[in-house]
N, C-alpha and C positions, 0 to 999 in steps of 0.2 A: 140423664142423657149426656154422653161425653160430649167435651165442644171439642171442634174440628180447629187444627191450625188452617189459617184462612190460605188460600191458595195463591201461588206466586204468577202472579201476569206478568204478562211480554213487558211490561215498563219497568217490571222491579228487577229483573233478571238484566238489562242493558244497563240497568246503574250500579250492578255490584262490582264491586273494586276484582281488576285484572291483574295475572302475576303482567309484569313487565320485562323482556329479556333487559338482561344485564349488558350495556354497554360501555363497560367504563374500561376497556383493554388495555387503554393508554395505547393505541396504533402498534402491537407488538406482533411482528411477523413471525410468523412460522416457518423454521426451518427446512423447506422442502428439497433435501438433500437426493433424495429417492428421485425427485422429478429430474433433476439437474444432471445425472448422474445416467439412466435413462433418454434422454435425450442425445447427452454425449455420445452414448455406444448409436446410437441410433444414427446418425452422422458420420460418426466412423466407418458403419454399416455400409451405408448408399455410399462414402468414399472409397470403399475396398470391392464396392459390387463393379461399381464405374472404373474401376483401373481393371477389376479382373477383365470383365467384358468390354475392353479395347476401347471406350466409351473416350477417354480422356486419356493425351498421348505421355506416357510415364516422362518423358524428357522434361516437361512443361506440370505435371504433378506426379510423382511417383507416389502409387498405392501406401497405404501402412503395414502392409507386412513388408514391403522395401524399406519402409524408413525403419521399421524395426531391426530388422535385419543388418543395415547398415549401422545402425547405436551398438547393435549387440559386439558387431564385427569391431568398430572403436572401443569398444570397453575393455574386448579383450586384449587389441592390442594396447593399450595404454595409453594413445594421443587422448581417448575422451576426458581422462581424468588429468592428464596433465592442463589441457586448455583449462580445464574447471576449475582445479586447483589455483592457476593463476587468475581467473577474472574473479574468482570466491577472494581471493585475498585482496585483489585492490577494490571489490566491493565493502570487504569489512572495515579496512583502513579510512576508505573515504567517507563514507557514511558516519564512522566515527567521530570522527573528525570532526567532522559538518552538524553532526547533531550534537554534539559536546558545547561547538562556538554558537550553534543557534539557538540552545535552552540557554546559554549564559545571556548572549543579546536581548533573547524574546523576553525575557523576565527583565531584563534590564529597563527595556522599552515599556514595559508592561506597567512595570513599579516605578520608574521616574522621569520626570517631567522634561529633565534636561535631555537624559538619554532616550527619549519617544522624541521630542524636536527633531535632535539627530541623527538617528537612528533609522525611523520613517521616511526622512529623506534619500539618502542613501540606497535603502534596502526596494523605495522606491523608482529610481532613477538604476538601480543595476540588477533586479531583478529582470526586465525583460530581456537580456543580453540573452542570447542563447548559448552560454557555456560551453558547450564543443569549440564554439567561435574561438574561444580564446588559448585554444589548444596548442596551437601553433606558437601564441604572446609567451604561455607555461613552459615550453619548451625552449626557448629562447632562457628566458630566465634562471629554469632552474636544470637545464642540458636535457638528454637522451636519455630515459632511464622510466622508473615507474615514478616517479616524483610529479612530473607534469600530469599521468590518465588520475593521477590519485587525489588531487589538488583540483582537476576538474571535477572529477566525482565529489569532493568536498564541498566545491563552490555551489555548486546546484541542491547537493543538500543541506548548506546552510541557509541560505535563501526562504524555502520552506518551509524550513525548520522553527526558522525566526517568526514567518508570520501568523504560525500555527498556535506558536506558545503565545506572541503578545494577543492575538485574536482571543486564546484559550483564558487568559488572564484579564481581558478585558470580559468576558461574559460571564467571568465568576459576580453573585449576587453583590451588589452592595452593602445592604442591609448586614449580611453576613460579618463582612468585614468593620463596621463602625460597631456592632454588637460585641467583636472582640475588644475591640478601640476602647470599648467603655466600661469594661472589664479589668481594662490595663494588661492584658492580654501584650507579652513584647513583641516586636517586630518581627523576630525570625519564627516565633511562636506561632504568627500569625501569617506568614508567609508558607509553613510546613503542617499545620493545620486546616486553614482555610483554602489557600489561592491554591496551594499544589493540587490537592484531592480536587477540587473546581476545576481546573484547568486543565487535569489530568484528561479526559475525555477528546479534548480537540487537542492534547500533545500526541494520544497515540495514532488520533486520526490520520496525523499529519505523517508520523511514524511509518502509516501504511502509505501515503502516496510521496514521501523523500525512498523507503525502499524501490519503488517501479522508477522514481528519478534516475536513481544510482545503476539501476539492470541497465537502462537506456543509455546514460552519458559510459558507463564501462564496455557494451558495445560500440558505441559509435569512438569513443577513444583507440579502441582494439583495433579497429577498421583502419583509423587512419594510423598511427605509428604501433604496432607491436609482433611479433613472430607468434606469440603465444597467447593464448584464449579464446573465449567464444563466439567472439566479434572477428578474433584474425581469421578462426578455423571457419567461419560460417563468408567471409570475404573468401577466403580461397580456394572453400567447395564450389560459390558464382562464378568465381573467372575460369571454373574446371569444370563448368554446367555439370557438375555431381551434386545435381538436384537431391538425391536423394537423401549425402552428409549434411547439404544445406538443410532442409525440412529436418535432418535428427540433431542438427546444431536447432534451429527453432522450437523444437518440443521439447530437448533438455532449458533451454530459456523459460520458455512456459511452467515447463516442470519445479523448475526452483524461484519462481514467481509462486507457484502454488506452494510451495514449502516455506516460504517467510510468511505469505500472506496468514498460514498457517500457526506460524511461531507467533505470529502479532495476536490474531485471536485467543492463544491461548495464555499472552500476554496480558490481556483487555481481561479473560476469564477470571484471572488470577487480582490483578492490581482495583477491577471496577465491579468489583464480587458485592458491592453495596447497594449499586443501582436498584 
């Protein structure tokens, strides 16, 4: 007579081992471009249904086919790319600038004792200033010209710049760096090895919010002393309530916000391809 396998009861079936889902993602979001993108026109939507049907009086919001219309009408006359041209250049200039003197600083502070004394002080005590403020002291100083918007632009993004890198440079590992130390690993070895690639992460963060610095302080520069750019042309569509150049001065801003924020991503893609 064959023997039977003995038959499995409700207690042996609750103790066999479960898959488990996998939760180990590390917190990695998923890029929901489609939803984002979606949404947007969906907004646009209700804002071109509400101007068509009288809903809201164009003086006070003009539709987006008006604001279209009126970019388009700039483009081909040429004012749009002349304003651009000038606030793209004292944006490049300043940011320059400012991110040049603030990775030299922030690693200065970063790496030494005397310069973090000094350095922290300072950076503490005249970061709150708001930069525009001194727009007026820049021009004084260094006359009428692009000298003063571009020196403001610099200032505001040195500031950030600095507390990006020494912040960047303080959260690289310890351990990292005494394991080169005891290698004999040399100092610049260990500076271009270790703290850069470390600290790289919170430099380009920083990267992305000194470029939204720079859009802001070369507007609000534009506004108060210049003929030419995006801050002048978007001041002198309000005092002419041509809402409508104002809103397509506001959407080229937006627009080339989206196009650095762009460049920096694909900056991050390239330099932080190790993560």
């Amino acid at each position: 007579m064959l023997d039977r396998a003995p038959a499995e009861t409700p207690s042996d079936i609750d103790t066999k081992p479960r898959p488990v889902e996998f939760r180990g993602a590390g917190f990695t979001p998923n890029a929901g471009r489609a939803s984002g993108w979606i949404a947007l026109a969906l907004v646009i939507a209700l804002w071109q249904l509400a101007g068509s049907a009288g809903w809201v009086n164009p003086l006070f919001l003009p539709a987006p086919s008006a604001i279209a219309v009126a970019t388009y009408k700039l483009a081909m006359s040429g004012a749009l790319w002349q304003h651009l041209g000038w606030s793209v250049m004292r944006i490049g200039a300043g940011w320059l600038l400012g991110t040049v003197a603030g990775v030299i600083v922030g690693f200065a502070i970063g790496l030494s004792t005397l310069a973090r004394g000094v350095g922290i002080t300072f950076i503490s005590a005249l970061f709150p200033i708001p930069k525009i403020a001194l727009l007026p002291l820049l021009i004084l100083w260094l006359g009428i010209g692009e000298e003063p918007k571009i020196a403001t632009i610099a200032l505001g993004v040195f500031f950030s710049t600095a507390i990006s890198v020494y912040s960047g440079v303080d959260a690289v590992p310890r351990n990292l760096i005494r394991m080169a130390q005891s290698f004999n690993v040399p100092f610049h070895a260990i500076v271009r090895r270790v703290i850069w690639p470390g600290a790289l992460p919170s430099i380009l963060a920083g990267f992305r919010i000194t470029a939204s610095i720079a859009l802001l302080l070369v507007v609000s520069a534009e506004m108060i002393g210049a003929q030419y750019g995006i801050g002048a042309f978007v001041l002198q569509a309000g005092n002419l309530m041509q809402t409508d150049q104002l809103l397509a001065g506001v959407v080229i801003l937006s627009l080339f916000g989206l196009a650095v924020g762009k460049l920096i991503n694909l900056l991050e893609a390239k330099l932080l391809h190790w993560r």
